[in-house]
Jmol script that loads the backbone (N, CA, C; Angstrom):
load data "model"
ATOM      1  N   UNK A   1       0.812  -1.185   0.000  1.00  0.00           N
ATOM      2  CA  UNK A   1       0.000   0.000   0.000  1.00  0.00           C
ATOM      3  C   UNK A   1       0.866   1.263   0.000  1.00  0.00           C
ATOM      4  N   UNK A   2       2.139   0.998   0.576  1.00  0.00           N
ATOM      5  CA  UNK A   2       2.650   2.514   0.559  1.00  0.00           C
ATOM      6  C   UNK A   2       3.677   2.669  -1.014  1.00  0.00           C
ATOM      7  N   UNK A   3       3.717   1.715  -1.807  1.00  0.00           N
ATOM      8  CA  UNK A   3       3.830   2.183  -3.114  1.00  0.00           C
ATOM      9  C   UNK A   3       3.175   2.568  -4.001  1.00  0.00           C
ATOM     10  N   UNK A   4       1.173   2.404  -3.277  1.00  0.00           N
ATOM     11  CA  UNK A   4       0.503   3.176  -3.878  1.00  0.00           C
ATOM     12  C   UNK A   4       0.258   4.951  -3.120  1.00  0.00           C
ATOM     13  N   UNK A   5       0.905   4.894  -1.928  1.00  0.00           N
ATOM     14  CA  UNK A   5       0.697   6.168  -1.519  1.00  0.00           C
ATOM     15  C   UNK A   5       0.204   6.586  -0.325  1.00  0.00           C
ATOM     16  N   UNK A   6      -0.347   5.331   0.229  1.00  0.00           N
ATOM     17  CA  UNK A   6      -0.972   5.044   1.263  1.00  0.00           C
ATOM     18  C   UNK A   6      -0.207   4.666   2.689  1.00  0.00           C
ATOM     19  N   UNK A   7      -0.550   5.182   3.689  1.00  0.00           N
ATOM     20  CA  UNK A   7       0.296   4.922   5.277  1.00  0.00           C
ATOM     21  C   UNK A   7      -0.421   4.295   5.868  1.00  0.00           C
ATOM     22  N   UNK A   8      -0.021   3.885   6.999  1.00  0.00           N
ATOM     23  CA  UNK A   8      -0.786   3.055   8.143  1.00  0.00           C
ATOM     24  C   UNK A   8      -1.460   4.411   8.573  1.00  0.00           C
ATOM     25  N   UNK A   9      -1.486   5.042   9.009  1.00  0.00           N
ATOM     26  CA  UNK A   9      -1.947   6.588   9.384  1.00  0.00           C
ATOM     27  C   UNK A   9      -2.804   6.794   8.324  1.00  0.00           C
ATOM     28  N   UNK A  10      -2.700   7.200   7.237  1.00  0.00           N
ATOM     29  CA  UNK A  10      -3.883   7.437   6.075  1.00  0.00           C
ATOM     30  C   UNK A  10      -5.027   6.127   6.061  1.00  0.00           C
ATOM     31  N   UNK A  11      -4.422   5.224   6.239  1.00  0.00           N
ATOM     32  CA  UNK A  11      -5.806   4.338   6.435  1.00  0.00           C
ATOM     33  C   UNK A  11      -6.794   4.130   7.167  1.00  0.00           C
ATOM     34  N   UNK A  12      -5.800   4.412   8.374  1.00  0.00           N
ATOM     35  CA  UNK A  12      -6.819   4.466   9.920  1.00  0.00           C
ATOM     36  C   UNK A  12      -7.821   6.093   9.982  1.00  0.00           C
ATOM     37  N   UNK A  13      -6.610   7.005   9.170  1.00  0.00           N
ATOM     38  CA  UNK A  13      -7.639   7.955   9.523  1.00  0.00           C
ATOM     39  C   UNK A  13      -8.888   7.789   8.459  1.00  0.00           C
ATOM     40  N   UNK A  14      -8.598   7.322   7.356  1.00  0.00           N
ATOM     41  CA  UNK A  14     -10.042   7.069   5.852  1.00  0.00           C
ATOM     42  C   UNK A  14     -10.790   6.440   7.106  1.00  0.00           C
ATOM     43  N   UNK A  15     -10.618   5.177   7.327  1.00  0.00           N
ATOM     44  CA  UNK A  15     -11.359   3.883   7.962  1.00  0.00           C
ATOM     45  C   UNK A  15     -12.393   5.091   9.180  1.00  0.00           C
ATOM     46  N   UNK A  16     -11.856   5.664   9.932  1.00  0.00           N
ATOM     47  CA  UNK A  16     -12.342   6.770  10.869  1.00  0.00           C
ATOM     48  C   UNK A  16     -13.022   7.854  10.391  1.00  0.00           C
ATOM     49  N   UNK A  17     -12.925   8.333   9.385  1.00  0.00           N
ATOM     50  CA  UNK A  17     -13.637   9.238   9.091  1.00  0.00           C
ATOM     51  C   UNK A  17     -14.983   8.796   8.089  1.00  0.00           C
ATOM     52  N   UNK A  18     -15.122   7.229   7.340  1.00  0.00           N
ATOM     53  CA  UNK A  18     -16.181   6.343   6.775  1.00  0.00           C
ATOM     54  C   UNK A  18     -16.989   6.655   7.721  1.00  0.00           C
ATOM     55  N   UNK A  19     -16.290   5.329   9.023  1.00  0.00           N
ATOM     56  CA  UNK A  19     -17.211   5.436  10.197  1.00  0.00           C
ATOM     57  C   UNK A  19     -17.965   6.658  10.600  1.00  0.00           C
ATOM     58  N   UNK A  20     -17.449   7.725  11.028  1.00  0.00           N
ATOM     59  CA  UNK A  20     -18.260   8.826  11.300  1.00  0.00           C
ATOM     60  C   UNK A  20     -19.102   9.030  10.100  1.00  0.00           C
ATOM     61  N   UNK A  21     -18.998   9.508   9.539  1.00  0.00           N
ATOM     62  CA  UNK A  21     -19.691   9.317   7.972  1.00  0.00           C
ATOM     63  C   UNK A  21     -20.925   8.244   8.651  1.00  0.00           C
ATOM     64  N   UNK A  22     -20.823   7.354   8.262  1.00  0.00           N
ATOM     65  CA  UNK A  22     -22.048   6.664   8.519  1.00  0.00           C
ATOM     66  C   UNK A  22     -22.931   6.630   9.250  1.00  0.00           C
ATOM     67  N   UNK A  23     -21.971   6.964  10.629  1.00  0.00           N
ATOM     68  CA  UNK A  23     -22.726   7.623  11.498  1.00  0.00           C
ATOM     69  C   UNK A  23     -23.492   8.366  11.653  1.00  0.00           C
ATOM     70  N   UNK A  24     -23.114   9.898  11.135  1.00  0.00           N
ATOM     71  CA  UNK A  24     -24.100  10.765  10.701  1.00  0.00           C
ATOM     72  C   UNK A  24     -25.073  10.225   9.607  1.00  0.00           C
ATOM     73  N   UNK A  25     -24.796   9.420   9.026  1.00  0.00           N
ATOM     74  CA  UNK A  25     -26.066   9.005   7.903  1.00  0.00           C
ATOM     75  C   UNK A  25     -27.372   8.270   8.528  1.00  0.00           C
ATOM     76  N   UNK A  26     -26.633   7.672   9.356  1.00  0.00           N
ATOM     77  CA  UNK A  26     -27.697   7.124  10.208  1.00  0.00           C
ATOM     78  C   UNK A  26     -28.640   7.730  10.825  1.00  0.00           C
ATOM     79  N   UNK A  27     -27.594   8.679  12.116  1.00  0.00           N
ATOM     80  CA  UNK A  27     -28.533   9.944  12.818  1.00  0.00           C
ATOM     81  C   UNK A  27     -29.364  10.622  12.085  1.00  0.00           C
ATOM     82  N   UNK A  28     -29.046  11.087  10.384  1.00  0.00           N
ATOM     83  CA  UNK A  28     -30.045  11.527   9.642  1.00  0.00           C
ATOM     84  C   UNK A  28     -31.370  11.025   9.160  1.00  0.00           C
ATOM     85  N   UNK A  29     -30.945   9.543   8.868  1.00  0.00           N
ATOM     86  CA  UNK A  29     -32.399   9.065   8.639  1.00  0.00           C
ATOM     87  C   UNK A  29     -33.161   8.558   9.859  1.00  0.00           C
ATOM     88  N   UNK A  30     -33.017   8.329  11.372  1.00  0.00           N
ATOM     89  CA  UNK A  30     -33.201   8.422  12.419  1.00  0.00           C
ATOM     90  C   UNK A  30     -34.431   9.866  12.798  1.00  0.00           C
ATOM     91  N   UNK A  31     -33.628  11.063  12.886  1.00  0.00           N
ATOM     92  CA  UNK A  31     -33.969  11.766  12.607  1.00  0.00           C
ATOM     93  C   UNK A  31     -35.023  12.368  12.300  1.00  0.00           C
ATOM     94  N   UNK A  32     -34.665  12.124  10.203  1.00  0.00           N
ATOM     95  CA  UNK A  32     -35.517  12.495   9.970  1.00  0.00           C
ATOM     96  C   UNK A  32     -37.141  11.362   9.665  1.00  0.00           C
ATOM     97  N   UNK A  33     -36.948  10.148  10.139  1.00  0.00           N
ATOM     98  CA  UNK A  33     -38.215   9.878  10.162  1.00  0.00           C
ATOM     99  C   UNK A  33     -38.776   9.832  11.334  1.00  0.00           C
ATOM    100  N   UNK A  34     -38.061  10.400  12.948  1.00  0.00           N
ATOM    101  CA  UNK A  34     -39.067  10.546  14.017  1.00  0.00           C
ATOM    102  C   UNK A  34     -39.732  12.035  13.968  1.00  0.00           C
ATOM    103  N   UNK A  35     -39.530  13.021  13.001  1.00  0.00           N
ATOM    104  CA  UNK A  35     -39.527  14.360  12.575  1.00  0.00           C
ATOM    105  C   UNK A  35     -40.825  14.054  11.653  1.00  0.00           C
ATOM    106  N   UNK A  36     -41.164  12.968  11.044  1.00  0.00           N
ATOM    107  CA  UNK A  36     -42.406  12.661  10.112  1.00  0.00           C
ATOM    108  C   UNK A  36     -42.775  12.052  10.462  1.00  0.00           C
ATOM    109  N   UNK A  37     -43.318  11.240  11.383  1.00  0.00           N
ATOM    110  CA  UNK A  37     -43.818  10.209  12.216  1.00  0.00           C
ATOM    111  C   UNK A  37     -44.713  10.355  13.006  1.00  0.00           C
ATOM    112  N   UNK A  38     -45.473  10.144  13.318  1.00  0.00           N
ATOM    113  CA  UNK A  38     -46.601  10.036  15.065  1.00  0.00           C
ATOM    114  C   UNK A  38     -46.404   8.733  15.862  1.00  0.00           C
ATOM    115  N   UNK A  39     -46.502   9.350  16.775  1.00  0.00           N
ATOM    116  CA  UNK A  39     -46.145   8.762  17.616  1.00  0.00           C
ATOM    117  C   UNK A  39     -46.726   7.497  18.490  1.00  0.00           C
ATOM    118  N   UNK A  40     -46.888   6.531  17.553  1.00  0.00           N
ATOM    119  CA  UNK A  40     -47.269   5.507  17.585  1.00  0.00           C
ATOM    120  C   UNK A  40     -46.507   3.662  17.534  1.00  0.00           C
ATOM    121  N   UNK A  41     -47.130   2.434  18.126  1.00  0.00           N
ATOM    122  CA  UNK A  41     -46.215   1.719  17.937  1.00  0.00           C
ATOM    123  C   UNK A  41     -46.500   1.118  16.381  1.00  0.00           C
ATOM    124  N   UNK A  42     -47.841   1.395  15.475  1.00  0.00           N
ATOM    125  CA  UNK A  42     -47.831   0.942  14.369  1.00  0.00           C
ATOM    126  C   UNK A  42     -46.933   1.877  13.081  1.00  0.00           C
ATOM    127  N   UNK A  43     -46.724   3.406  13.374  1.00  0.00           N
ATOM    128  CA  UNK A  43     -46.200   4.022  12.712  1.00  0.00           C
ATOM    129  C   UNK A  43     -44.713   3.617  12.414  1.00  0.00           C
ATOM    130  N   UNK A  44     -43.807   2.992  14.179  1.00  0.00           N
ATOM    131  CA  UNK A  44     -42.984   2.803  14.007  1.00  0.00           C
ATOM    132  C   UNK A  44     -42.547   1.786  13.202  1.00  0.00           C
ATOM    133  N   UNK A  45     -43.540   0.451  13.286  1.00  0.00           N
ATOM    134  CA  UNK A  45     -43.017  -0.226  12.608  1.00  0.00           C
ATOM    135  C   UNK A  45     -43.004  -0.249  10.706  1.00  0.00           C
ATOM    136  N   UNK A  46     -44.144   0.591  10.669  1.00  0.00           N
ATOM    137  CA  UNK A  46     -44.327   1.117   8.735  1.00  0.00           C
ATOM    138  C   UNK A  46     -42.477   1.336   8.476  1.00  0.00           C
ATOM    139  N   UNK A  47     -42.422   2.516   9.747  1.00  0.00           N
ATOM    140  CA  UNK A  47     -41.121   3.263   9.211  1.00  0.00           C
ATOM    141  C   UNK A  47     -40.195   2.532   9.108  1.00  0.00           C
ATOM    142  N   UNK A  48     -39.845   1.401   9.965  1.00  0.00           N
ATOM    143  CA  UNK A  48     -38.967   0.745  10.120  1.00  0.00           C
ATOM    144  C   UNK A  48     -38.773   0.040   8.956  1.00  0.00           C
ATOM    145  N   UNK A  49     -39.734  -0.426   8.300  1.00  0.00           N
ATOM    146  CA  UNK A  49     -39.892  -1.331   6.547  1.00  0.00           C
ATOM    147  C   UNK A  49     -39.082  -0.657   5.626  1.00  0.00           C
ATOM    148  N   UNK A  50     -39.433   1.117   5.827  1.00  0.00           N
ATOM    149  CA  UNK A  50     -39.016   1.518   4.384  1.00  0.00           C
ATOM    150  C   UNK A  50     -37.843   1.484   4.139  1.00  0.00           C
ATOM    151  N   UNK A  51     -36.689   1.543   5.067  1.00  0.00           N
ATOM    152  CA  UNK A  51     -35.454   1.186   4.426  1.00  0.00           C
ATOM    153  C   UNK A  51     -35.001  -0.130   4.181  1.00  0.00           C
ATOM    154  N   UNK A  52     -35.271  -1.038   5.194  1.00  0.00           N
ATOM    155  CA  UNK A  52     -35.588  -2.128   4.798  1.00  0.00           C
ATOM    156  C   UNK A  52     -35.668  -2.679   3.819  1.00  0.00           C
ATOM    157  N   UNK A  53     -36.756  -2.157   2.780  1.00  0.00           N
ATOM    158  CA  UNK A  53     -37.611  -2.926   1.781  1.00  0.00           C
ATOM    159  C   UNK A  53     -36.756  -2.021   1.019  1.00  0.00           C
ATOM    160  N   UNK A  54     -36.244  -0.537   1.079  1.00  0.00           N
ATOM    161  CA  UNK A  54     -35.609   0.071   0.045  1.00  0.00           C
ATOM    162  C   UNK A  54     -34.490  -0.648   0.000  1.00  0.00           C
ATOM    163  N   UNK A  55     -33.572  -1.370   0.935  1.00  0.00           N
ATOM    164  CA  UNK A  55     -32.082  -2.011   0.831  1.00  0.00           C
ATOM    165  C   UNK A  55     -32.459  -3.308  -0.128  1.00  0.00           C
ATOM    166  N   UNK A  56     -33.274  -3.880   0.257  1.00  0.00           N
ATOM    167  CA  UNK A  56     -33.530  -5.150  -0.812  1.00  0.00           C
ATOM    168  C   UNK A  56     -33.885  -4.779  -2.107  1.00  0.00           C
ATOM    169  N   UNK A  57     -34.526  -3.674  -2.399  1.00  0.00           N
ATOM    170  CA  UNK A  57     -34.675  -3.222  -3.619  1.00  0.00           C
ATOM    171  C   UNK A  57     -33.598  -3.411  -4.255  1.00  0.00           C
ATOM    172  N   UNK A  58     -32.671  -2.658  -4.065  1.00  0.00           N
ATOM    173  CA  UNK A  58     -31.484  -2.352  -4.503  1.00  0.00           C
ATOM    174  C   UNK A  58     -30.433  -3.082  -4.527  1.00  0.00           C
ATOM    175  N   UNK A  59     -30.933  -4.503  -3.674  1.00  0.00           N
ATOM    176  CA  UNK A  59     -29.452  -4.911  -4.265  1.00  0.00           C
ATOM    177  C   UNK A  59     -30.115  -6.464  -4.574  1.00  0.00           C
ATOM    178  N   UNK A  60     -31.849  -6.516  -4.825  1.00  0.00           N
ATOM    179  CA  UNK A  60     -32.003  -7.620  -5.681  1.00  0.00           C
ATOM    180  C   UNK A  60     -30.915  -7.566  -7.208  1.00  0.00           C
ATOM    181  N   UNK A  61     -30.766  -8.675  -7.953  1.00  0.00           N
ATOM    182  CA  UNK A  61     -30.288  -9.040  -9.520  1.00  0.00           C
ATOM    183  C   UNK A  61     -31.113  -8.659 -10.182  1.00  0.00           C
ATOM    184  N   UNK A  62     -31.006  -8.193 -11.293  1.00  0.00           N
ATOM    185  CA  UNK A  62     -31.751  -8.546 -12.183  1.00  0.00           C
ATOM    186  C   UNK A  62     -31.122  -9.778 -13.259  1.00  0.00           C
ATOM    187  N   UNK A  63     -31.807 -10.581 -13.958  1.00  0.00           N
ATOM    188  CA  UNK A  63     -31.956 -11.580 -14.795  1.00  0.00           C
ATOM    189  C   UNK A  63     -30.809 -10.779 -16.191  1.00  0.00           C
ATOM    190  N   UNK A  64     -31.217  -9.847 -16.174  1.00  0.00           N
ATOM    191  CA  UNK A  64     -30.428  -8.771 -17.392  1.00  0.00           C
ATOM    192  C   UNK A  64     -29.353  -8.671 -17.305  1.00  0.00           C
ATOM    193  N   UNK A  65     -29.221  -8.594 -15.669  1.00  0.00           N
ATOM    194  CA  UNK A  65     -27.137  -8.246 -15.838  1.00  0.00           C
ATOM    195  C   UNK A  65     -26.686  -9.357 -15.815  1.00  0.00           C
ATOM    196  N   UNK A  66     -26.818 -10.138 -15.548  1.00  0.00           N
ATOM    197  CA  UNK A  66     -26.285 -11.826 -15.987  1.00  0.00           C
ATOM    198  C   UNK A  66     -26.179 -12.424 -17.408  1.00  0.00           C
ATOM    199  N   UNK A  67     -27.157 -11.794 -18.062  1.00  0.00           N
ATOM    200  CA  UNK A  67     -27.062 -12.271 -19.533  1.00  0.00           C
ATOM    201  C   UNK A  67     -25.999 -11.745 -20.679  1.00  0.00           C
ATOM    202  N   UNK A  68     -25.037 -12.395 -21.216  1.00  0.00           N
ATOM    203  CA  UNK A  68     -24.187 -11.880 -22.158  1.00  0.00           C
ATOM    204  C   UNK A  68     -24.654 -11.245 -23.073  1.00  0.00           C
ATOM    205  N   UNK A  69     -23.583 -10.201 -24.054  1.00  0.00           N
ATOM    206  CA  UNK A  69     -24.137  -9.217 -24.603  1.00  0.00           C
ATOM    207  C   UNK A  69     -24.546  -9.757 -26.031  1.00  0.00           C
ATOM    208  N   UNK A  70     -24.198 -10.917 -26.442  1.00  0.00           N
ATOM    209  CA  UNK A  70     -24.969 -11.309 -27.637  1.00  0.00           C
ATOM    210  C   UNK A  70     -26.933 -11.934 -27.016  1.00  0.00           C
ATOM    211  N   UNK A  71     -26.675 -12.719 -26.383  1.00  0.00           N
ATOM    212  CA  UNK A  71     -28.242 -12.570 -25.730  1.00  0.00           C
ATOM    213  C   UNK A  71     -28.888 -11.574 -25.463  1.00  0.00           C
ATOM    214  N   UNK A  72     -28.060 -10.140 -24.998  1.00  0.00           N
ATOM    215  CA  UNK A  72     -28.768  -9.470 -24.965  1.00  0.00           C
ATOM    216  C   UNK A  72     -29.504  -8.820 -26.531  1.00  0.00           C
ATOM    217  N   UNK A  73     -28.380  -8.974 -27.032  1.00  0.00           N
ATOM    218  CA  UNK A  73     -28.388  -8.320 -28.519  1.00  0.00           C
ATOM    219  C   UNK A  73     -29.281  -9.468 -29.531  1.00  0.00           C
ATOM    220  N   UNK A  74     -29.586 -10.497 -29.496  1.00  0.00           N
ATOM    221  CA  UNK A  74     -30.632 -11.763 -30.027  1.00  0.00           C
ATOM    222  C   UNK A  74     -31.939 -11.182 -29.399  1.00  0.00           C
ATOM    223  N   UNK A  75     -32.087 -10.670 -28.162  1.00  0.00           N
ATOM    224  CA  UNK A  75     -33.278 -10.264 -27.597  1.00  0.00           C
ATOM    225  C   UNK A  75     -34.053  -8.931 -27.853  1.00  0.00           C
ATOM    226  N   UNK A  76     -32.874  -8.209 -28.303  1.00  0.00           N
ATOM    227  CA  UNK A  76     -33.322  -6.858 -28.762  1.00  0.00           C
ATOM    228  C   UNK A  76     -33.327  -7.141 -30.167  1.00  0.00           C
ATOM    229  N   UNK A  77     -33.058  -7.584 -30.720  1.00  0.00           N
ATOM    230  CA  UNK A  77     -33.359  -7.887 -32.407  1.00  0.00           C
ATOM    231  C   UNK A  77     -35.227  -8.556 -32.382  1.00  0.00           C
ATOM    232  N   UNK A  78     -35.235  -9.246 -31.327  1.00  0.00           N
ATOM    233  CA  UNK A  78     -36.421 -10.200 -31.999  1.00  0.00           C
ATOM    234  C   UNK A  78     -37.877  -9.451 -31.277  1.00  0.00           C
ATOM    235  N   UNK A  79     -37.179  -8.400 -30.464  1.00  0.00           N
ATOM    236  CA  UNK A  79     -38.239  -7.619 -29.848  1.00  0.00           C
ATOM    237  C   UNK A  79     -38.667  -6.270 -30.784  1.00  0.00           C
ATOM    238  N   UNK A  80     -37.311  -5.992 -31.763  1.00  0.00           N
ATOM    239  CA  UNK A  80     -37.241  -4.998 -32.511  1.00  0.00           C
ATOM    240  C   UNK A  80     -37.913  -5.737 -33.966  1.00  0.00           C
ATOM    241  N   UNK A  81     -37.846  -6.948 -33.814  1.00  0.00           N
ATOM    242  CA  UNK A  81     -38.026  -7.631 -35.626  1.00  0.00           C
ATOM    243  C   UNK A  81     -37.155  -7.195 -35.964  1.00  0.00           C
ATOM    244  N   UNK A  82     -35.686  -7.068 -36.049  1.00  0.00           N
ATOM    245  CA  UNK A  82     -34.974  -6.839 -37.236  1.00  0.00           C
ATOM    246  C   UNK A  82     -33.757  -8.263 -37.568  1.00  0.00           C
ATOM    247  N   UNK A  83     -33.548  -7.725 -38.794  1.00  0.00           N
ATOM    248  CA  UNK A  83     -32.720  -9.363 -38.570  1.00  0.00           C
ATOM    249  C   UNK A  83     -31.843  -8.991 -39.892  1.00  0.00           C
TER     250      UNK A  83
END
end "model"
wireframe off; spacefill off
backbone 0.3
color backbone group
């Protein structure tokens, strides 16, 4: 690492300053959904889903990025009719 530029010191401090970083990302969405919320035990748990269900969103597959680019390109021909 230090022939790319990097110290034991530059790493610990990146690695330390992520962490905080995240930290605050957290406190923000914390935050800001007890700031939109009522104060309820069914509200909490809605809120609790949406990131939740937003993290799985995002890192389901799709079927598409797995497929090579001539399949992809056989699939867009026969959807396009051209040949």
């Amino acid at each position: 690492m230090e022939q790319l530029g990097f110290s034991v010191a530059d790493i610990i401090v990146s690695f330390l300053w992520i962490i905080v970083m995240l930290m605050m990302m957290f406190a923000f969405i914390l935050v800001g959904v007890e700031a939109f919320s009522p104060q309820s035990s069914f509200a909490s748990v809605t809120n609790s889903f949406l990131p939740i269900m937003a993290g799985v969103s995002v890192n389901q597959k799709s079927d598409k990025a797995e497929q090579k680019p001539e399949e992809l390109k056989e699939a867009a021909e026969e959807t396009l009719n051209l040949e």
